[in-house]
N, C-alpha and C positions, 0 to 999 in steps of 0.2 A: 504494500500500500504505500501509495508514494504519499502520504499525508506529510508531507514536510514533515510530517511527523513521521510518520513515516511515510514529508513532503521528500499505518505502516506505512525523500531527501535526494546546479549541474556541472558539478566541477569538470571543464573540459581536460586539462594537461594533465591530471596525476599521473606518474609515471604505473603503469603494469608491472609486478612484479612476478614474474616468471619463476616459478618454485621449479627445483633441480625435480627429474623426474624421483619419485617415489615409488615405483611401481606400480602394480597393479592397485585397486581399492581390497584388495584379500589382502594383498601384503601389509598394509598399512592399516586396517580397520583394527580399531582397538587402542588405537595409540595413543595416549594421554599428552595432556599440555600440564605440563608440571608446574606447580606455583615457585618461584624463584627463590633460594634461597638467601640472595645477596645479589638486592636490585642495583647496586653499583656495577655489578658484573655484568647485567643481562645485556645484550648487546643486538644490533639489526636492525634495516627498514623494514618494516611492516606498514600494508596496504590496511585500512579501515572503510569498510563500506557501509554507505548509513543513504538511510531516504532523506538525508535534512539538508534538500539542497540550500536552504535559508539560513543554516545556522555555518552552513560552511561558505556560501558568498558572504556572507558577512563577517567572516573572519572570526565568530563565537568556537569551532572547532579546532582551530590554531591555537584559541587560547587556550584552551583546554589539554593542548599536546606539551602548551609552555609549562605549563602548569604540572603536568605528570613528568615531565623533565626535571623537575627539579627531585624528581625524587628515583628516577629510571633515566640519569644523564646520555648515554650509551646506545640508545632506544631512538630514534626517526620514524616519525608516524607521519604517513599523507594519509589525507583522504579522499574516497570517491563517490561522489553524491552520485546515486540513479533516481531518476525522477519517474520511470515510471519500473519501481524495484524488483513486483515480481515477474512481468515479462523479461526484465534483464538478465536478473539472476539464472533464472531457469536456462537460460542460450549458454550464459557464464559455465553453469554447474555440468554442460556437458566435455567441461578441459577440467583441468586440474586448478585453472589460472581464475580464483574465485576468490581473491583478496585473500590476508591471513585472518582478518577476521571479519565476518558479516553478519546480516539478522538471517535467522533462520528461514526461511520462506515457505508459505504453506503447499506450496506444492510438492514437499520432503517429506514423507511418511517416517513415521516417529520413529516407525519398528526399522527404518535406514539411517538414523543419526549416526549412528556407529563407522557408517558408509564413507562420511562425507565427513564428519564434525571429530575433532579431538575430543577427549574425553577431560572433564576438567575437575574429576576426581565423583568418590562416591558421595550418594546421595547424604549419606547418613552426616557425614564431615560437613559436607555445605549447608544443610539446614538448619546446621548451628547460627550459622549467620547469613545465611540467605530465604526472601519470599520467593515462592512460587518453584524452585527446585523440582516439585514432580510434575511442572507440564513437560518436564526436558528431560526427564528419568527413562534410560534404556537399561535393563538389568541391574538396576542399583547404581549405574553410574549417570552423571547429569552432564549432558550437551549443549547446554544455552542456559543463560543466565540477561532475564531482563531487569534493565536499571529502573523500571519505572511499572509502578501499578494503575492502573486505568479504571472508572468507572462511566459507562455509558451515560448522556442525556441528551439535554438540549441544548445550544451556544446559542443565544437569544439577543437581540436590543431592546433591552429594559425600558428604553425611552419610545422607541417604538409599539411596543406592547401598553404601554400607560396611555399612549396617546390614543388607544386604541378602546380605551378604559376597564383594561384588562391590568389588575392589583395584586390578585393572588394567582399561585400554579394551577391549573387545572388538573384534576381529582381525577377525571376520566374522560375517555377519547372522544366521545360528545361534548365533552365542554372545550377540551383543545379544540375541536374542527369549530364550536361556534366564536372560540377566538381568533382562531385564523379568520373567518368570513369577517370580524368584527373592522379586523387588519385589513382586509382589502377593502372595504368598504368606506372605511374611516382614514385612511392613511393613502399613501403612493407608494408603499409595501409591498413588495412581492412575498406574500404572508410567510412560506417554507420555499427551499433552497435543494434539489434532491442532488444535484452537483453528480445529474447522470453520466455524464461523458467522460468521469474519472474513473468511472467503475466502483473503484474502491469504498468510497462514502456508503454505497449502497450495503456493503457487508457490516456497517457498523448496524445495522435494523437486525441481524443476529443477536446482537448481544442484549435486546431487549432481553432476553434469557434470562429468567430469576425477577425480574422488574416484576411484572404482573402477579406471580407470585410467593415474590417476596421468598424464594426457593435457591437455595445456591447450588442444590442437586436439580438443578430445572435441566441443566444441559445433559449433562447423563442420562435422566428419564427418558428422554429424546427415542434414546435406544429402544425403547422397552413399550411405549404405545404409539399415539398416533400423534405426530408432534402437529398436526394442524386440527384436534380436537376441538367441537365448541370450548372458550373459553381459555383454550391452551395459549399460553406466552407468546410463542409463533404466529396463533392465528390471530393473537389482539395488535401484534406488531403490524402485520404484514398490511391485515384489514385498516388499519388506521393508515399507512401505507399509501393504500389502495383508494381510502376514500380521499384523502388528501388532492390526489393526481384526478381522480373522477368529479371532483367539485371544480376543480378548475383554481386550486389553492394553492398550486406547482409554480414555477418559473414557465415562459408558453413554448419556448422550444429545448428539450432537455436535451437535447443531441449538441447544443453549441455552449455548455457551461464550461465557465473555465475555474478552477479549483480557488488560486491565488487571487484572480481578481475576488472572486465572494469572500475571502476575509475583506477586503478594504467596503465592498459593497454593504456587507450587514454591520461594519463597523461605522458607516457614513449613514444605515437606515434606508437603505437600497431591497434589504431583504433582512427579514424576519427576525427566523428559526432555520436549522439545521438541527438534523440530528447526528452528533458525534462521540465526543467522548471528552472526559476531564484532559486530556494531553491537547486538547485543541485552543483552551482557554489563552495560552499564552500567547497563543499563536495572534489568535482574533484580538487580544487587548495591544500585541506590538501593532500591527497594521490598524488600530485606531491611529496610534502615536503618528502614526507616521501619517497619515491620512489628516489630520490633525483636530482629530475628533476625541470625544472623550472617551480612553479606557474604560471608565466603571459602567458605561452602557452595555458592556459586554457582563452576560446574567449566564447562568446555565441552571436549567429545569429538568427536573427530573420524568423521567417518562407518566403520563398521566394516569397511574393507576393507584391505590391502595390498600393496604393488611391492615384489621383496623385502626387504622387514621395517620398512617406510615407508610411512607415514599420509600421504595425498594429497588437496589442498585447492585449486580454483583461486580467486584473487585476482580480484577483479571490485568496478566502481565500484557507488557505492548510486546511490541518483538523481542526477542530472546540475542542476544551476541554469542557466537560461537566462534570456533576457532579451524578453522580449516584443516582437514587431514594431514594436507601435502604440504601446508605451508614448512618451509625452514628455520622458522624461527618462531615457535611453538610457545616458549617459554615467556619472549617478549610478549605475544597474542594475547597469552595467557595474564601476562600481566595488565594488559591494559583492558581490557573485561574488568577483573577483580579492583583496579583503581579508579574504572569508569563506575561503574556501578554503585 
């Protein structure tokens, strides 16, 4: 997901770094990225590949390399913004030449981490100090580690919404849709933002998952019945979704949106609502700044449902960093995950 966030980030020049062949993926599967024992020692350039192509034009990733130099002097990190990350990756991950370290990408089945990803030690060791460790667990050992925990909602203009004479969150999906009508009605609002042409955005209407029912086992159930049952999480997301686009409460051509413009748009009151995630917030309140509109008009709302009288959200990592099989310089990789994190 290219969400700068992972905009699930376009540095043209990074240099490639071409890892010495390692042999087959049999020869190499298994292989750990060992934590350093004496980071003055640990030595090598190392490729970083991140969706934030924002945080690396703007030189926020550089400082962050200055910053881990002071304490891994020896260590040269560039990095490689992909904007649009999992089509890239996937073309990447059929060489060996796939950065030393990247986000995991969902096209990589879990039960093949082993495949592709160093191992960055047993689970048992890292959940001492780390969240979310078993979405990246292959046999006990953990293959990604993400720096940042996510919860789904809304990224809103507070002032938009007010103008609207909409005060409180709406409880349920009938009072959101008659806030939106309220929004086109009342304002020059494009009420919600579906930001279809990105792909991506769309996946974030997954994680309504557990919202509706207030269920953090809502995703696993999935397994086990009918995940578009009357009233299931799925079918409260999707239909709310659905009726959004069938009212005419959408943007009018979903085929021409462009991701970076709608921060600056819903930051100026251009547009609404979006549904995304707590990792978006920052994003929408810097393109006020720059826009030179007010940050605090940037709101986030939680999905419109409730468990008696309580707004329900599950917690879940963003991309995972991993460390490349074949990379040669494992240990650096390894350190700069456990520093970034």
């Amino acid at each position: 997901m290219h969400m700068n966030r992972r905009p699930l980030l376009a540095l043209s020049a990074a240099a490639l770094l071409l890892s010495a062949c390692t042999g087959t993926g049999g020869a190499t599967q298994g292989a750990d990225a060992k934590a350093p024992d004496d980071p003055s020692k640990v030595s090598g350039t190392i490729t970083v590949l991140t969706v934030r192509t924002d945080l690396v034009q703007d030189g926020t990733m550089d400082r962050y390399a200055a910053e881990f130099n002071k304490t891994y002097p020896k260590v040269k990190v560039e990095f490689q913004a992909l904007t649009n990350y999992e089509a890239e990756i996937k073309i990447r991950m059929n060489t060996e030449n796939y950065g030393d370290v990247l986000l995991i990408p969902a096209v990589v089945e879990k039960d093949d981490y082993p495949k592709f990803f160093a191992s960055l030690g047993t689970r048992e060791e890292r959940e001492k100090k780390y969240r979310f460790t078993d979405f990246t667990t292959v046999d006990g050992k953990v293959y990604g580690q993400s720096p940042v925990g996510v919860a789904p909602g809304f990224v809103y203009n507070k002032r938009v919404w007010r103008e609207a004479g909409i005060r409180e969150w709406p409880t349920t999906p009938a009072e959101f849709l008659a806030g939106l009508k309220a929004i086109r009605s009342r304002t020059g609002a494009t009420p919600y933002y579906t930001n279809f042409a990105a792909q991506w955005p769309l996946t974030s209407w997954t994680y309504v998952n557990g919202s509706v029912s207030c269920d953090t086992d809502a995703t696993t159930e999935l397994a086990e019945g009918d995940p578009w049952a009357e009233g299931a999480d799925l079918r409260v997301g999707d239909t709310l979704l659905h009726d959004i686009v069938a009212q005419g409460l959408a943007e009018k051509d979903p085929t021409t949106t462009n991701w970076e413009a709608s921060k600056t748009r819903l930051a100026k009151g251009e547009i609404a609502t979006q549904w995304l995630g707590t990792w978006a917030i920052v994003q929408f309140r810097d393109a006020a700044r720059k826009a030179g509109t007010n940050p605090d008009d940037i709101g986030f709302m939680p999905f419109p449902a409730q468990v008696d009288g309580t707004f329900c959200a599950v917690v879940a990592p963003d991309y995972n960093q991993a460390v490349n099989i074949h990379s040669d310089h494992k240990e650096a990789a390894r350190a700069w995950i456990d520093w970034f994190t």
